[in-house]
N, C-alpha and C positions, 0 to 999 in steps of 0.2 A: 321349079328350079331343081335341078339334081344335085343331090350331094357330094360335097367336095370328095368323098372319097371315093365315088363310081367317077369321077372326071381327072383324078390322077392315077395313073399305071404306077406301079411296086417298081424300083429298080432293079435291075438282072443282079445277080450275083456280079456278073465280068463288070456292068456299071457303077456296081457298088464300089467294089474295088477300085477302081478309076477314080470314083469323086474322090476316096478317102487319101489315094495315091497324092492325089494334085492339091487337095490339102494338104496333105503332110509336105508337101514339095516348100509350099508357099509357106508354111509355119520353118520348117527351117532355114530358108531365105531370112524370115523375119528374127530368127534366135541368133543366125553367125552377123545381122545387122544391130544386136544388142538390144531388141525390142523383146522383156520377157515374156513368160508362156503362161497364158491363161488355163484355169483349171477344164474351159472347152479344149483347148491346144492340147494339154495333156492328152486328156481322152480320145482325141482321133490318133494322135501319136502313138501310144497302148493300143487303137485298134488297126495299126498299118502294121506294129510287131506282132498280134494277135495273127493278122491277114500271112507274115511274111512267112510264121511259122508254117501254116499251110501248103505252103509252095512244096510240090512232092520230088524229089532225087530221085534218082535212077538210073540206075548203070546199064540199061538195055532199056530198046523199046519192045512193050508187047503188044503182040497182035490186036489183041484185046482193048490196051489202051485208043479212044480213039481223039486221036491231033486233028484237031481242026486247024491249026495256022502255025508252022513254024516261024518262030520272031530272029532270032541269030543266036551266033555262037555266044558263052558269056564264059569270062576266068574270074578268078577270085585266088589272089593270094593271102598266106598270114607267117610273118616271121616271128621267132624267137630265139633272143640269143645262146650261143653257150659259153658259156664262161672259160671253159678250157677242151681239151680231148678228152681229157680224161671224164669231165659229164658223160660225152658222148657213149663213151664207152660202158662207164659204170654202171650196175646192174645190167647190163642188156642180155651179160650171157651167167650172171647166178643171179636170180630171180629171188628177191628176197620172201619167205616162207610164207605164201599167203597175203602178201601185201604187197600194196602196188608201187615201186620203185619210180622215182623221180622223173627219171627219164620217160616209162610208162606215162605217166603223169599230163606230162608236158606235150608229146606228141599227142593225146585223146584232145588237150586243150586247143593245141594245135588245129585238127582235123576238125573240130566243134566250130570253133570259129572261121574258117575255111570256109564249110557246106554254109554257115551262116550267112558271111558275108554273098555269096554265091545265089543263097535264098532272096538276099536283100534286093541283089542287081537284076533278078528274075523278075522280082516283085515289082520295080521300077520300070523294066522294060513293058509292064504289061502281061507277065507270062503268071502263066498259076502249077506250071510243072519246068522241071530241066530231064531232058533225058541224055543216056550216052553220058552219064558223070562219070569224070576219070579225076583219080587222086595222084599225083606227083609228087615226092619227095627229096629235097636235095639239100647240099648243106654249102655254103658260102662263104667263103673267109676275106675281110677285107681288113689288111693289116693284119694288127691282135686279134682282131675279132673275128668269130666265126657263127654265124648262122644257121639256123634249121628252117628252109621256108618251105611250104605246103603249097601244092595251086590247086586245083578244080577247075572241070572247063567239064561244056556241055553244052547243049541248044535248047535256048530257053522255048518252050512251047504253049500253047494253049491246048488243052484237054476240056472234052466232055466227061461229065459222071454218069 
């Protein structure tokens, strides 16, 4: 009789990421249904954030990179509001001495969670790279309020290493 572990094959990396994808798919089905998260939930949960950081950006393709399968185009946006013009404007052009100004601030946060969400939607489609990321910048006013929103857009791909 041969042992179980010469009769079971290792999963791929790409499969890896797939079972844990469609786990985490089905555990959040089950959290917005109010059924809580078990400490196994947790842990695949922390390893699809683990998985998403992974996913590589890139604003060009290299030669060198080699794409086995382009999946589609993906966007990601993230807003934050501004209270008046006057944020807008403040520090941008005196740069407080050494220190990172508000504004500064808020647009890195911006951009952070952006390429994040963008990582996530990568990760869901199946992709473990985006190439071609382009950043956009625009600001929105509805009413009183006005907005700073960020997008990202790119084509999610599969790469070899």
């Amino acid at each position: 009789m041969k042992n179980e572990e010469e009769t079971t094959s290792p999963l791929t990396p790409n499969e890896n990421r797939q079972t844990i994808a469609k786990m985490a798919t089905a555990i959040d089905r089950e959290v917005a249904e109010g059924i809580p998260l078990s400490p196994v939930d947790e842990r695949i949960l922390a390893m699809r954030e683990r998985l998403i950081e992974d996913v590589i950006l890139t604003t060009e393709t290299d030669p060198k990179l080699c794409i086995t399968k382009r999946i589609e185009i993906l966007t990601a946006q993230s807003v934050f509001e501004i209270s008046n013009f006057k944020d807008l404007t403040a520090g941008a052009f005196k740069p407080l001495k050494g220190n990172v100004n508000k504004l500064d601030k808020q647009l890195e946060e911006l951009r952070a969670e952006c390429l994040r969400r963008l990582k996530r939607k990568a990760f869901d489609v199946g992709a473990n790279a985006v190439v071609g990321v382009d950043l956009d910048l625009s600001t929105i006013s509805i009413g009183q309020i006005s907005m700073m929103m960020m997008m990202a857009s790119g084509t999610s791909v599969l790469i070899e290493y």
